[in-house]
Steps between C-alpha positions, in 0.01 A plus 500: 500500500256635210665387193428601119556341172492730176465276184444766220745828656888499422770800606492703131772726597707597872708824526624688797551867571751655794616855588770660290624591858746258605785462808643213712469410825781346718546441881667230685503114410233623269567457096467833362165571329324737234232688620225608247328842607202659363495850511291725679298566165496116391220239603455121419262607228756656381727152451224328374345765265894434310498109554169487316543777228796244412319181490224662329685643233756266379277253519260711301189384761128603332410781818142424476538144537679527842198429724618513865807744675562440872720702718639300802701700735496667806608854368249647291485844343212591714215372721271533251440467202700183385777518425412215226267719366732794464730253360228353214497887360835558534579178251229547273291208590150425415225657705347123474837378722443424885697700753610510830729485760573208757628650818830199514874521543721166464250253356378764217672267190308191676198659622457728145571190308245318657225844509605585072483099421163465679363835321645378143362212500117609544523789301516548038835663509802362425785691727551576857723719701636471823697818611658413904791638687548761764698797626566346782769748631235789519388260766809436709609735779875671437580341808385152450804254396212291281564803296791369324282216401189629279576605146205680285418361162191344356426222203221463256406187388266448172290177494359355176245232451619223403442128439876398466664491787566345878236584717569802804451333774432786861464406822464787796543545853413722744614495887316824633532454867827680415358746294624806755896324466494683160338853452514813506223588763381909309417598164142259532221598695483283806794759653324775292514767820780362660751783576824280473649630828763256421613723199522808716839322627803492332520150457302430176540146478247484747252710278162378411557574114768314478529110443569268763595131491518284763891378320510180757157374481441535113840285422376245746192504307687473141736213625177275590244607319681515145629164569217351607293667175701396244517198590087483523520656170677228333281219636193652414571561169748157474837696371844399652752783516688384163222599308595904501753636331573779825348577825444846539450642831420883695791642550418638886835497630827326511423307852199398344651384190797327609266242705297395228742532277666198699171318529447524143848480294527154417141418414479807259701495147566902579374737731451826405671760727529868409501667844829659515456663137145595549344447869161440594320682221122370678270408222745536187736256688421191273487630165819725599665143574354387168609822316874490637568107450291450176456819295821490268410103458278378193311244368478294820192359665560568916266338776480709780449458855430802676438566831398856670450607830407786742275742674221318638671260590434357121640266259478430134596151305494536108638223229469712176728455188604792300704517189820689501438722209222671678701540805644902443808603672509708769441858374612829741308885511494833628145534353228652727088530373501887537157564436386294805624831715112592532428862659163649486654846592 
C-alpha cells in the first residue's frame, strides 16, 4: 500500500449537507430505511457549497488564507470547467487558492484528505478544503434494486496547519483489474460514439449511462481485502485496535456490513453504523458517520479509524483525530445554485 503521514495538518471543522427531500424505504426482511433524494435542480456542489458556507462562517475562517479547495466526486456540475473552480467563486475564495476536481466516489474523505494535506503542507496558507460526496441516485437505473441503497449528500472538511496534534496517517489501494465491476461505461469519451442500442430497450438497467456493479464480486473483494488491509495498516504503523476510539467504515450495503461487522465487533470499542438512517452516501459516508454519532458531543478528543472503499476496485485506511466541537451536525436543504443554469440563447 502507499501510505502517508501528515505531521503539521489537523481536521479544523466537518459538516454534512443532505436533501430536504426525504422518504423511507421498506421491503421484506429488510429494516426500513430513509432515502435522501436530490432533486432534479440540486447537485453535490450544491451540498457542499452549504457544508462549507457553515464551517466558514461560524468559524469566522480568513477567505484569503484558504489555499487549496478540492472537489472529489463522481457527479460534477459539468465536464468542464471544474466544478472546484466554480465552487472557489461561488464561496468567495481567494483567486491565489488551488482548484480542482478529483474524478472519485467512496474513497473521496481518504483520498481528499491525503490530496488537501499534501497541498497544505507545501504551500503559505493556512486552510484547506475538501468538498466530496455524490448524487449517486442520478446514477442508478429506476429499475436497479441497488437503488434503494445510494443516498446523495456531500461533506466539507476544513484543514488547518497545525503543530499540535496526532499525526494523519493514509494509506491507499487500488485493485484495477476490476475496474469495469464498477462503472458506468458513457458520459467519458472512450464510448464517445457509441449509440447505446442497449437503451433503445425497455430494460434500462442494462443502459450504458447507468451504473453497474458487479454486487457478488465487489463484497468478496471487501470481505478480504478490508480485512487483510487493516490489519497491514496496523503493523506498519505499530497501533493495536484499542488505540481508536471507533472504527468507521463505508456503508455499501447491509450484506456487506453485517460480515465485517462480525469480523470486527469485539476488537473495536464501537463501530460506527449509520446505514439504515442514511445509506451509502459515496464520498460523504465518513464524515456523515462522524456528523450523526459525534456532532451534538463536545469537548472530546476522538481517534478515528476510517476505512473507505469502492469503484476501482479501491481502498482507503486513515487514523486521524478530530475534536468534537468542530464536528457540525448533520444539516438538511432544498437549496439549488440557480445561476449555474447557463444558456447562451
Amino acid at each position: 500500500m502507499a501510505y502517508s503521514v501528515f505531521n503539521s495538518t489537523k481536521i479544523a471543522g466537518l459538516a454534512t449537507t443532505l436533501p430536504l427531500n426525504n422518504a423511507s424505504f421498506n421491503e421484506d426482511n429488510i429494516a426500513k430505511r430513509n432515502l435522501y433524494r436530490a432533486s432534479d435542480l440540486q447537485t453535490t456542489s450544491d451540498f457542499g457549497y452549504i457544508a462549507s458556507k457553515r464551517i466558514l462562517d461560524e468559524k469566522q475562517i480568513p477567505l484569503e488564507e484558504v489555499g487549496v479547495l478540492i472537489f472529489a466526486s463522481k457527479t460534477p456540475d459539468y465536464r468542464g470547467p471544474a466544478t472546484a473552480a466554480v465552487l472557489q467563486g461561488r464561496l468567495d475564495l481567494s483567486q491565489d487558492c488551488i482548484a480542482y476536481d478529483v474524478n472519485v466516489g467512496s474513497i473521496g474523505f481518504v483520498l481528499g484528505t491525503q490530496i488537501v494535506a499534501s497541498h497544505l503542507e507545501s504551500i503559505n496558507k493556512k486552510y484547506g478544503l475538501l468538498i466530496t460526496g455524490d448524487t449517486s441516485t442520478k446514477q442508478v437505473s429506476e429499475h436497479d434494486n441497488s437503488l434503494n441503497f445510494f443516498n446523495d449528500g456531500a461533506a466539507a472538511i476544513l484543514y488547518e496547519k497545525s503543530n499540535d496534534q496526532q499525526p494523519v496517517s493514509i494509506c491507499t489501494k487500488s485493485f484495477t483489474d476490476h475496474y469495469d465491476d464498477y462503472m458506468i461505461n458513457k458520459g467519458g469519451f472512450r464510448n464517445y460514439n457509441d449509440d447505446n442500442s442497449n437503451a433503445a430497450t425497455n430494460n434500462r438497467s442494462i443502459d450504458n449511462n447507468y451504473l453497474k456493479i458487479d454486487q457478488e464480486k465487489f463484497l468478496r473483494f471487501a470481505e478480504k481485502e478490508i480485512s487483510d488491509s487493516l490489519v497491514e495498516f496496523l503493523e506498519y504503523f505499530n497501533l493495536k485496535e484499542t488505540d481508536f476510539d471507533a472504527l468507521a467504515l463505508h456503508q455499501f450495503n447491509e450484506k456487506s456490513l453485517g460480515n465485517l461487522t462480525r469480523k470486527f465487533e469485539k476488537s473495536y470499542d464501537q463501530l460506527l453504523i449509520n446505514f439504515n438512517e442514511y445509506g451509502n452516501t459515496c464520498g460523504s459516508t465518513i464524515p456523515l458517520l462522524l456528523s450523526d454519532a459525534y456532532g451534538d458531543v463536545t469537548d472530546e478528543v476522538i481517534r478515528i479509524l476510517a476505512c473507505t472503499y469502492g469503484e476501482g476496485f479501491s481502498l482507503g485506511i486513515m487514523d486521524v483525530s478530530v475534536v468534537t466541537n468542530d464536528i457540525f451536525e448533520i444539516t438538511k436543504t432544498d437549496y439549488y445554485f440557480n445561476e449555474g443554469f447557463i444558456t447562451h440563447k
